[in-house]
Structures are given as structure tokens and as C-alpha cells.
PDB file of N, CA, C, O and CB in Angstrom:
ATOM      1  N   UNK A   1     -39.457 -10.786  48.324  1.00  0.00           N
ATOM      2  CA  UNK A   1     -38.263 -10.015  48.042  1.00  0.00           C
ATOM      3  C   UNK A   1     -37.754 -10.286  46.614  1.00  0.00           C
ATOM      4  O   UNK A   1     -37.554  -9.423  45.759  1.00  0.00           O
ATOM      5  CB  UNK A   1     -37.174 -10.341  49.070  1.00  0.00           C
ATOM      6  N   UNK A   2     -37.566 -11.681  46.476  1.00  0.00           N
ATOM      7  CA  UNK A   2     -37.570 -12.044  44.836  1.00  0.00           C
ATOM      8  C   UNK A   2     -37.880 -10.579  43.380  1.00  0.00           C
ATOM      9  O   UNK A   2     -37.140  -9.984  42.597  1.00  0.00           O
ATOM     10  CB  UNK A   2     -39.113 -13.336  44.760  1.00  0.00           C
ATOM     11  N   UNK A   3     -39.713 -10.555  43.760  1.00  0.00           N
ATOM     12  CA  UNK A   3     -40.221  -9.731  43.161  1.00  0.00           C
ATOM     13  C   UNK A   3     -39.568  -8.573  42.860  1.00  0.00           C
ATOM     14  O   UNK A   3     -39.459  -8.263  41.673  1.00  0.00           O
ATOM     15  CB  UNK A   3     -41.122  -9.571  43.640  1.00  0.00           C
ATOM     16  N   UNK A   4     -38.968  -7.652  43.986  1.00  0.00           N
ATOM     17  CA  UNK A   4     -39.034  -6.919  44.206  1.00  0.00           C
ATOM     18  C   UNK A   4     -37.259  -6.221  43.280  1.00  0.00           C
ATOM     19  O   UNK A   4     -37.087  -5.148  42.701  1.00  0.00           O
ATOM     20  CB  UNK A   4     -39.546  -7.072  45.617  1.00  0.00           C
ATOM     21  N   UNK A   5     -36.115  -7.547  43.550  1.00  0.00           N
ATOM     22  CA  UNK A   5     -35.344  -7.699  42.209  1.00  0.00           C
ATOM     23  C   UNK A   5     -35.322  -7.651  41.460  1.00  0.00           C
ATOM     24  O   UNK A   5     -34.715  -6.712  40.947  1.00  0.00           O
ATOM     25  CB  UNK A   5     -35.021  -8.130  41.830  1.00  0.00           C
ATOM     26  N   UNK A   6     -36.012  -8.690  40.611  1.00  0.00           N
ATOM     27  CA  UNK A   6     -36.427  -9.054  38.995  1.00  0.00           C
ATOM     28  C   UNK A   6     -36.902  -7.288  38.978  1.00  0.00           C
ATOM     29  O   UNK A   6     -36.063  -6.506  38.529  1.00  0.00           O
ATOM     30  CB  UNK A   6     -38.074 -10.659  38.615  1.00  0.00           C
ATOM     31  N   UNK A   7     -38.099  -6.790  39.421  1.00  0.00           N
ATOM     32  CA  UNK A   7     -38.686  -5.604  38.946  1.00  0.00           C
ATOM     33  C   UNK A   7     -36.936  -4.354  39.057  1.00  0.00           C
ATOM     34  O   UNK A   7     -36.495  -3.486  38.304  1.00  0.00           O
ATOM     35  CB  UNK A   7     -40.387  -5.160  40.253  1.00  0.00           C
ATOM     36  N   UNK A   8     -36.623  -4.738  39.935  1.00  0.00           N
ATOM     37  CA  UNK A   8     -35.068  -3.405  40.002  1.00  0.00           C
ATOM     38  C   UNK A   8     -33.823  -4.103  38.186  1.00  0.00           C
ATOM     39  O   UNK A   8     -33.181  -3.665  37.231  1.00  0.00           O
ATOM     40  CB  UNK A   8     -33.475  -3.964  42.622  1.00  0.00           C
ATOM     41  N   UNK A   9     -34.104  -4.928  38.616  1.00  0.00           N
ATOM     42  CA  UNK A   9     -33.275  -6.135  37.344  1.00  0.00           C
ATOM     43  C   UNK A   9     -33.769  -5.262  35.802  1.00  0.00           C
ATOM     44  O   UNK A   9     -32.972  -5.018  34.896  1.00  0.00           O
ATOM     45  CB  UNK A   9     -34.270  -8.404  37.381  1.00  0.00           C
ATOM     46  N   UNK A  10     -34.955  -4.959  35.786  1.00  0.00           N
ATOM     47  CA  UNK A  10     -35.519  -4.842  34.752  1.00  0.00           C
ATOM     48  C   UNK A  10     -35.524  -3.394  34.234  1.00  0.00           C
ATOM     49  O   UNK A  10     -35.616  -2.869  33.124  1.00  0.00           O
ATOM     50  CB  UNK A  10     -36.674  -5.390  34.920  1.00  0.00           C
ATOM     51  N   UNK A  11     -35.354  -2.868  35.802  1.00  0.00           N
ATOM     52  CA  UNK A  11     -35.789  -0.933  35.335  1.00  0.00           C
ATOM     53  C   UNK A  11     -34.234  -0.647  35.130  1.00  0.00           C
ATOM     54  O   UNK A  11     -34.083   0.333  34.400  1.00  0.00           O
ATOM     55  CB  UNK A  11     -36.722   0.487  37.007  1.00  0.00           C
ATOM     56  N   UNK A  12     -33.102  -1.179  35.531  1.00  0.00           N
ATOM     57  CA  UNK A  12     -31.859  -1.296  35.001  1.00  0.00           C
ATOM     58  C   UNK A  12     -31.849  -1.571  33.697  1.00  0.00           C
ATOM     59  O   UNK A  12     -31.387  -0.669  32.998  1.00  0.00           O
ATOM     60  CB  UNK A  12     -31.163  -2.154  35.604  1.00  0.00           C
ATOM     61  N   UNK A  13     -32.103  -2.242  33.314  1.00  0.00           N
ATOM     62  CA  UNK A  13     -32.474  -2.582  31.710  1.00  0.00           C
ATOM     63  C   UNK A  13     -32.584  -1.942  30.952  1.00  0.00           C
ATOM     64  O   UNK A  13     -31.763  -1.680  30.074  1.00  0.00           O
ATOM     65  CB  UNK A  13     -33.374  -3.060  31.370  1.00  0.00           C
ATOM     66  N   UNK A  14     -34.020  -1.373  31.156  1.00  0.00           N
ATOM     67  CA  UNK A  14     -34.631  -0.277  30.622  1.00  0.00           C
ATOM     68  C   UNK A  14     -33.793   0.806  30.566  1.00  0.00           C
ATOM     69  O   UNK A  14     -33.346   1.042  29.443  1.00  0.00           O
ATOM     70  CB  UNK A  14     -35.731   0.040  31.270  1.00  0.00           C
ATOM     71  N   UNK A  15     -33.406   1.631  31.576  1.00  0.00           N
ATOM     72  CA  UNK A  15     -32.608   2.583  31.871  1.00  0.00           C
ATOM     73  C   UNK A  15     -31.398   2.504  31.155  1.00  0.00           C
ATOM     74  O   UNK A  15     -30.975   3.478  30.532  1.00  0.00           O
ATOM     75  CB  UNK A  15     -32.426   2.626  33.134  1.00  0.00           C
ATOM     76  N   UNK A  16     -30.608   1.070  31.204  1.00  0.00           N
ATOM     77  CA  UNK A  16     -29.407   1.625  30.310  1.00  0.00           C
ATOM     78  C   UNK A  16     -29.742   1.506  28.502  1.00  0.00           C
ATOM     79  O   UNK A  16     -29.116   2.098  27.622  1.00  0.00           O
ATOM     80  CB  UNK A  16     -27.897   0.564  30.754  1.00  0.00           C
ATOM     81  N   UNK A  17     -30.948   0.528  28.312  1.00  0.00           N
ATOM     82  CA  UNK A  17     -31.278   0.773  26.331  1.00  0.00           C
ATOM     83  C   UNK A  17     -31.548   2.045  26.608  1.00  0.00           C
ATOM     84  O   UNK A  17     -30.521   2.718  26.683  1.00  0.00           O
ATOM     85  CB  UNK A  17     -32.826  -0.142  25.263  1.00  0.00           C
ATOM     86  N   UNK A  18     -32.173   2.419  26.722  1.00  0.00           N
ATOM     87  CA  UNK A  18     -32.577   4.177  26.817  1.00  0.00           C
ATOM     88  C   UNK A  18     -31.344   5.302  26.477  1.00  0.00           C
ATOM     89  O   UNK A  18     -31.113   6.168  25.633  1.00  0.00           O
ATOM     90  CB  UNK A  18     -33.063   4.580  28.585  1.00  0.00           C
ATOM     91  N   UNK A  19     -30.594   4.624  27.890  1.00  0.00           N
ATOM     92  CA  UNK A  19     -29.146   5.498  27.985  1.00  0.00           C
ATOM     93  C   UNK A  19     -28.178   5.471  26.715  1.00  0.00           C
ATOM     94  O   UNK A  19     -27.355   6.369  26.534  1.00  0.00           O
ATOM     95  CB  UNK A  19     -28.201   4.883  29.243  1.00  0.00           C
ATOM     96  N   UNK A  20     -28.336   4.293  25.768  1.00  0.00           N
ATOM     97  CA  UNK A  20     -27.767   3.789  24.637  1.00  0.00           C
ATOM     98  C   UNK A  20     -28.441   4.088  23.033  1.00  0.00           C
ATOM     99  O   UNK A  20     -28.089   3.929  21.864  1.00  0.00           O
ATOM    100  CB  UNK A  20     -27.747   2.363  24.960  1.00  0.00           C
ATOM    101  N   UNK A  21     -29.631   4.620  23.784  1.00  0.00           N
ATOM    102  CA  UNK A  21     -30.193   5.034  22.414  1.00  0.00           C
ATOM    103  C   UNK A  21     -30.082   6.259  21.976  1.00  0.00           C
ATOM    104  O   UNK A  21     -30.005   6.556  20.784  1.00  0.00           O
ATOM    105  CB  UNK A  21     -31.445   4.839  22.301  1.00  0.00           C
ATOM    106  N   UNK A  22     -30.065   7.193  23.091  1.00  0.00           N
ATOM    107  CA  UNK A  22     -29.700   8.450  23.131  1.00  0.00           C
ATOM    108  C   UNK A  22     -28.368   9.141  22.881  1.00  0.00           C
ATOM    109  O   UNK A  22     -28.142  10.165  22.237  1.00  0.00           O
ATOM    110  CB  UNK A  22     -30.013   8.707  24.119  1.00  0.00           C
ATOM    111  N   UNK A  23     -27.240   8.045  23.784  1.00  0.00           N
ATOM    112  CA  UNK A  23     -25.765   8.143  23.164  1.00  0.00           C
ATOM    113  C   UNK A  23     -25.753   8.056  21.517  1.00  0.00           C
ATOM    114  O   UNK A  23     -25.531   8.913  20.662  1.00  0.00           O
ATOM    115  CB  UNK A  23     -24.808   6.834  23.779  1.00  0.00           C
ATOM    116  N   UNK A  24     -26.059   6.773  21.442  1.00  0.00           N
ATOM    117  CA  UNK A  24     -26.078   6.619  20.035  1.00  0.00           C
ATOM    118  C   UNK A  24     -26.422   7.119  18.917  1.00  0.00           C
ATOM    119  O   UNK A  24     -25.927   7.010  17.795  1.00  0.00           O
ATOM    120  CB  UNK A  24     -26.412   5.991  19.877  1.00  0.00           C
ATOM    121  N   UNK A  25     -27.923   8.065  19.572  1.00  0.00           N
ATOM    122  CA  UNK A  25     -28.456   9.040  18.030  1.00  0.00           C
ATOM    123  C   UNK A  25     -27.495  10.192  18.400  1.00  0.00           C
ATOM    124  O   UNK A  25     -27.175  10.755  17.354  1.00  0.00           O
ATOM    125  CB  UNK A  25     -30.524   9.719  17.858  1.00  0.00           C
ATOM    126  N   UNK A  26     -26.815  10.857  19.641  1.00  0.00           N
ATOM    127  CA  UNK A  26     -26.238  11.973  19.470  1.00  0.00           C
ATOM    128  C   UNK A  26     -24.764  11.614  18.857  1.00  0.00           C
ATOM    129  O   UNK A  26     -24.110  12.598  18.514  1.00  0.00           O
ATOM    130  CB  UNK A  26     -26.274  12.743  20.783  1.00  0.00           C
ATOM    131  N   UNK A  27     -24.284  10.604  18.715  1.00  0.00           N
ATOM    132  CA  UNK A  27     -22.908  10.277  17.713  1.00  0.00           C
ATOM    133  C   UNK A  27     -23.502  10.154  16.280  1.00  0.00           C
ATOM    134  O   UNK A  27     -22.849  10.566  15.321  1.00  0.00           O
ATOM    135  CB  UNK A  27     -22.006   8.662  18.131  1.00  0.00           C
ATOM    136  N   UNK A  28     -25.047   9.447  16.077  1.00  0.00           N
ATOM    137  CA  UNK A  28     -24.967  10.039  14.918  1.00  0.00           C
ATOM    138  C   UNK A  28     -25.056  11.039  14.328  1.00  0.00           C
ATOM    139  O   UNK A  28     -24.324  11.316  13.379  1.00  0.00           O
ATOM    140  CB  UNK A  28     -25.346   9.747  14.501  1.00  0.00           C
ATOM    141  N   UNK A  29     -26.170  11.944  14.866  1.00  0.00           N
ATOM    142  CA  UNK A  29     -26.033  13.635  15.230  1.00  0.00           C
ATOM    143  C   UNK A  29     -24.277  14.204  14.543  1.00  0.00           C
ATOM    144  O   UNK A  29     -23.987  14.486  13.381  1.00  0.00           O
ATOM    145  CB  UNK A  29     -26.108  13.861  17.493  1.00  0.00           C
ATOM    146  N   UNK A  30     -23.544  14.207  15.570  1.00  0.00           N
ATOM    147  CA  UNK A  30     -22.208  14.284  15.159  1.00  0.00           C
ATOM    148  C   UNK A  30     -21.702  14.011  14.083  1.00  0.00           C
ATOM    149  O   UNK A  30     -21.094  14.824  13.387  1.00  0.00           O
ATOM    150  CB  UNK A  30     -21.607  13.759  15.743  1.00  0.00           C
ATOM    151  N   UNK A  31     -21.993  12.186  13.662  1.00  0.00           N
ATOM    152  CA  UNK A  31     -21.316  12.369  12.606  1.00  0.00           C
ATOM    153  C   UNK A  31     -21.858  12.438  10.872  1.00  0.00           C
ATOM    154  O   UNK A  31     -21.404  12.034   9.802  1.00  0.00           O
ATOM    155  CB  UNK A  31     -20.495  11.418  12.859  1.00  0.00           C
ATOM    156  N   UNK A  32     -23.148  13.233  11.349  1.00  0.00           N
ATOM    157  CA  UNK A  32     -23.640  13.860  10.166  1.00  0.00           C
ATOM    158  C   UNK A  32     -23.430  14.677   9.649  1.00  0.00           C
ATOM    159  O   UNK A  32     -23.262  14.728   8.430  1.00  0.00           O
ATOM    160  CB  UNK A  32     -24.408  14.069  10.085  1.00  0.00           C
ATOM    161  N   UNK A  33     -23.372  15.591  10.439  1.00  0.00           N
ATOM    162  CA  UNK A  33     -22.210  17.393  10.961  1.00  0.00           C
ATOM    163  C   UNK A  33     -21.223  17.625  10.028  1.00  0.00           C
ATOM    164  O   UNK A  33     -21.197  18.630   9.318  1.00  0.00           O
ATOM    165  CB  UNK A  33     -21.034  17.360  12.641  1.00  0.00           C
ATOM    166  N   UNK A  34     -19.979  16.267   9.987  1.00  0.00           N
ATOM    167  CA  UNK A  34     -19.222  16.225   9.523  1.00  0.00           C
ATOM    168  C   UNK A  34     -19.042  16.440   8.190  1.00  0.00           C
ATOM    169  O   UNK A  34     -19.815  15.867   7.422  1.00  0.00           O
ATOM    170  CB  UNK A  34     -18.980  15.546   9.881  1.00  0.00           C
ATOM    171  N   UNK A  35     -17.937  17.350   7.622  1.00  0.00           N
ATOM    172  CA  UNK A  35     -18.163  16.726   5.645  1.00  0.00           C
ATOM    173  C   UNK A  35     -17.888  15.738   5.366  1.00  0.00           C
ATOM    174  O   UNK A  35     -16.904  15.225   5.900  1.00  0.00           O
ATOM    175  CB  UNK A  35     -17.402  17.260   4.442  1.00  0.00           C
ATOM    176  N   UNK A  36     -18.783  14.908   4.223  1.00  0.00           N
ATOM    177  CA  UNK A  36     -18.077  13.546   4.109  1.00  0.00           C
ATOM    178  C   UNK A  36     -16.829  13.717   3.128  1.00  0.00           C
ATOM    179  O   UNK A  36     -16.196  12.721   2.779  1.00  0.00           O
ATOM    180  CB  UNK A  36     -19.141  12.360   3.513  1.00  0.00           C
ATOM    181  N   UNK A  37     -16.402  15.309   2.582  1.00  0.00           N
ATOM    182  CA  UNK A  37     -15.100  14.750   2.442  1.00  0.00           C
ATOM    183  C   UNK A  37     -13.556  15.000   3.104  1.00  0.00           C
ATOM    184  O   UNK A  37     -12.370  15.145   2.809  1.00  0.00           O
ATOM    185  CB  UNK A  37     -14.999  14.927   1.311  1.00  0.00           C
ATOM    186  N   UNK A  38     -14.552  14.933   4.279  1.00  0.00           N
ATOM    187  CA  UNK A  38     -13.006  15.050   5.023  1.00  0.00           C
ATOM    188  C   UNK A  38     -12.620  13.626   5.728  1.00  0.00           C
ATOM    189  O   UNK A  38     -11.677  13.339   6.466  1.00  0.00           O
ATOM    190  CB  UNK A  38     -13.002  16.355   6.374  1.00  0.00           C
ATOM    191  N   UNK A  39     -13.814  12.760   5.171  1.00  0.00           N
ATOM    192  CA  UNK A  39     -13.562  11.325   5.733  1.00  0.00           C
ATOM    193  C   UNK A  39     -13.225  10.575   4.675  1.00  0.00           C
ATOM    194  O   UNK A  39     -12.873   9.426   4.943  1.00  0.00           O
ATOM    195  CB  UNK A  39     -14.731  10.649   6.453  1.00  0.00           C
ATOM    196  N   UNK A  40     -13.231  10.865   3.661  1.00  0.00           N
ATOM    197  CA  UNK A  40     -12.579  10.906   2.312  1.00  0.00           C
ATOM    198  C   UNK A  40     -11.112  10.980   2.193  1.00  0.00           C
ATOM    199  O   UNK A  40     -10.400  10.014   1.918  1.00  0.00           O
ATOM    200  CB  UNK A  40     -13.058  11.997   1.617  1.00  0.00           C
ATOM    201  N   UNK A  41     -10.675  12.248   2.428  1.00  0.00           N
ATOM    202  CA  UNK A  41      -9.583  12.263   2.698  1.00  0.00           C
ATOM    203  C   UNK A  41      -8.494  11.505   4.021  1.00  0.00           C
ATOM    204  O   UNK A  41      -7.304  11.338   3.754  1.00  0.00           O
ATOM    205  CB  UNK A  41      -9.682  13.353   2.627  1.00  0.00           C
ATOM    206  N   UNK A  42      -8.743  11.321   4.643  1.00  0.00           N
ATOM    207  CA  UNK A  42      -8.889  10.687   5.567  1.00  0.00           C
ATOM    208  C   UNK A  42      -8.044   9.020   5.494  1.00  0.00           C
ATOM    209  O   UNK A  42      -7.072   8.462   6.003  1.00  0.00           O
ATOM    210  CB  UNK A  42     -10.353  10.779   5.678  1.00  0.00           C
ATOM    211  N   UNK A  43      -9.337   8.675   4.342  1.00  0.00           N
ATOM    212  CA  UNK A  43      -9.003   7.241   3.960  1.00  0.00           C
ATOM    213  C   UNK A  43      -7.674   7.356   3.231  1.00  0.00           C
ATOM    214  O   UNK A  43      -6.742   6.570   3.403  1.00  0.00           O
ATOM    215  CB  UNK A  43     -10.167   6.518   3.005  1.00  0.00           C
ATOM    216  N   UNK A  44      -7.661   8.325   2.461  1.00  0.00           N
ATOM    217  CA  UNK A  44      -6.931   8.383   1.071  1.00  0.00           C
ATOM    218  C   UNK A  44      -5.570   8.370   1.902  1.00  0.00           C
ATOM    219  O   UNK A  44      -4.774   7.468   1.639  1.00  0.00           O
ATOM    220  CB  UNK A  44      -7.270   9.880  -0.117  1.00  0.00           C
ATOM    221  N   UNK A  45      -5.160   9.528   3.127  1.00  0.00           N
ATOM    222  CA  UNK A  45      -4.251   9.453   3.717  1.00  0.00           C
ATOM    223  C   UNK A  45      -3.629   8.178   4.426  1.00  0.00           C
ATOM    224  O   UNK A  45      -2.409   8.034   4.511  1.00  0.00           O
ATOM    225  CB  UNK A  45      -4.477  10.263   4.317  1.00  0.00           C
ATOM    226  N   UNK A  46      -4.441   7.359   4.877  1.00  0.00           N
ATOM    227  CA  UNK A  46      -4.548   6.142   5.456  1.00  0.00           C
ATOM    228  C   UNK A  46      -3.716   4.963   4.743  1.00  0.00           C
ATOM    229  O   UNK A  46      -2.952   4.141   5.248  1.00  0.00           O
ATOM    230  CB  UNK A  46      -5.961   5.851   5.506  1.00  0.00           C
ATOM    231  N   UNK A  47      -4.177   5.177   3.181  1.00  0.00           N
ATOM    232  CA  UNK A  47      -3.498   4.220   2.440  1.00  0.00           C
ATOM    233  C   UNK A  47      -2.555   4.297   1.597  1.00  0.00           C
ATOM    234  O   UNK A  47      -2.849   4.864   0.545  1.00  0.00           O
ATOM    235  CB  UNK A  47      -4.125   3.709   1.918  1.00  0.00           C
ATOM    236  N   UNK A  48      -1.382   3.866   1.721  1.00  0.00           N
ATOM    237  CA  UNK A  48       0.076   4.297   1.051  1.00  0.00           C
ATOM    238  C   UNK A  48      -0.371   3.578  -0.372  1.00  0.00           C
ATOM    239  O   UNK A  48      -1.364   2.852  -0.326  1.00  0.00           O
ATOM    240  CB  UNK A  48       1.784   3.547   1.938  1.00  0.00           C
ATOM    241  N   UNK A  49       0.547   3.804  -2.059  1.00  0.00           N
ATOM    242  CA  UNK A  49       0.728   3.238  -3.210  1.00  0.00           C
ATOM    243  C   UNK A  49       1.456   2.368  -3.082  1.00  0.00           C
ATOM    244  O   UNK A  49       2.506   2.562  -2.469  1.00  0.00           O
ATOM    245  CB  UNK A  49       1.063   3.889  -4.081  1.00  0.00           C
ATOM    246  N   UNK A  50       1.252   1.530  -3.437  1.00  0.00           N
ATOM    247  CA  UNK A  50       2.339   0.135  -3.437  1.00  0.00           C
ATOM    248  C   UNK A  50       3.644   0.375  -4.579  1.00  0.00           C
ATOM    249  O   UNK A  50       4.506  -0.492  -4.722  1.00  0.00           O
ATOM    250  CB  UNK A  50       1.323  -1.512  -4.032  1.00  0.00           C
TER     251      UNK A  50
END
């Protein structure tokens, strides 16, 4: 029965890097999309003049 864990232990594993690699290239997907200067602006808004 041992065996039969470790092997379920493992295809869990597998299954969620997988699940994480795929999330992950479709956010980068996304945030390629984006213009970079609206993340530009963005910052600029972010930070007040002293």
C-alpha cells in the first residue's frame, strides 16, 4: 500500500508543476499584451515630488 502513495504523492506533484507552468506562461502571455507605457505611467503616478 506504501507504494501505491508515494506513486499518488508524486502524480500530485507533477500535476500541480504542470498546473503552475501553464498559469504562469498565460500571466506572462498577459503581461506582454500590455503597453509598457502604461506601466510607466503607472509608476510615475505612484510616486509623489518631495
Amino acid at each position: 500500500m506504501d507504494e501505491f502513495e508515494q506513486l499518488a504523492t508524486a502524480m500530485m506533484v507533477v500535476v500541480f508543476a504542470a498546473v503552475m507552468i501553464v498559469v504562469g506562461h498565460l500571466y506572462m502571455e498577459s503581461q506582454a499584451r500590455k503597453p509598457p507605457i502604461a506601466g510607466a505611467q503607472m509608476a510615475s503616478m505612484r510616486t509623489s515630488p518631495l
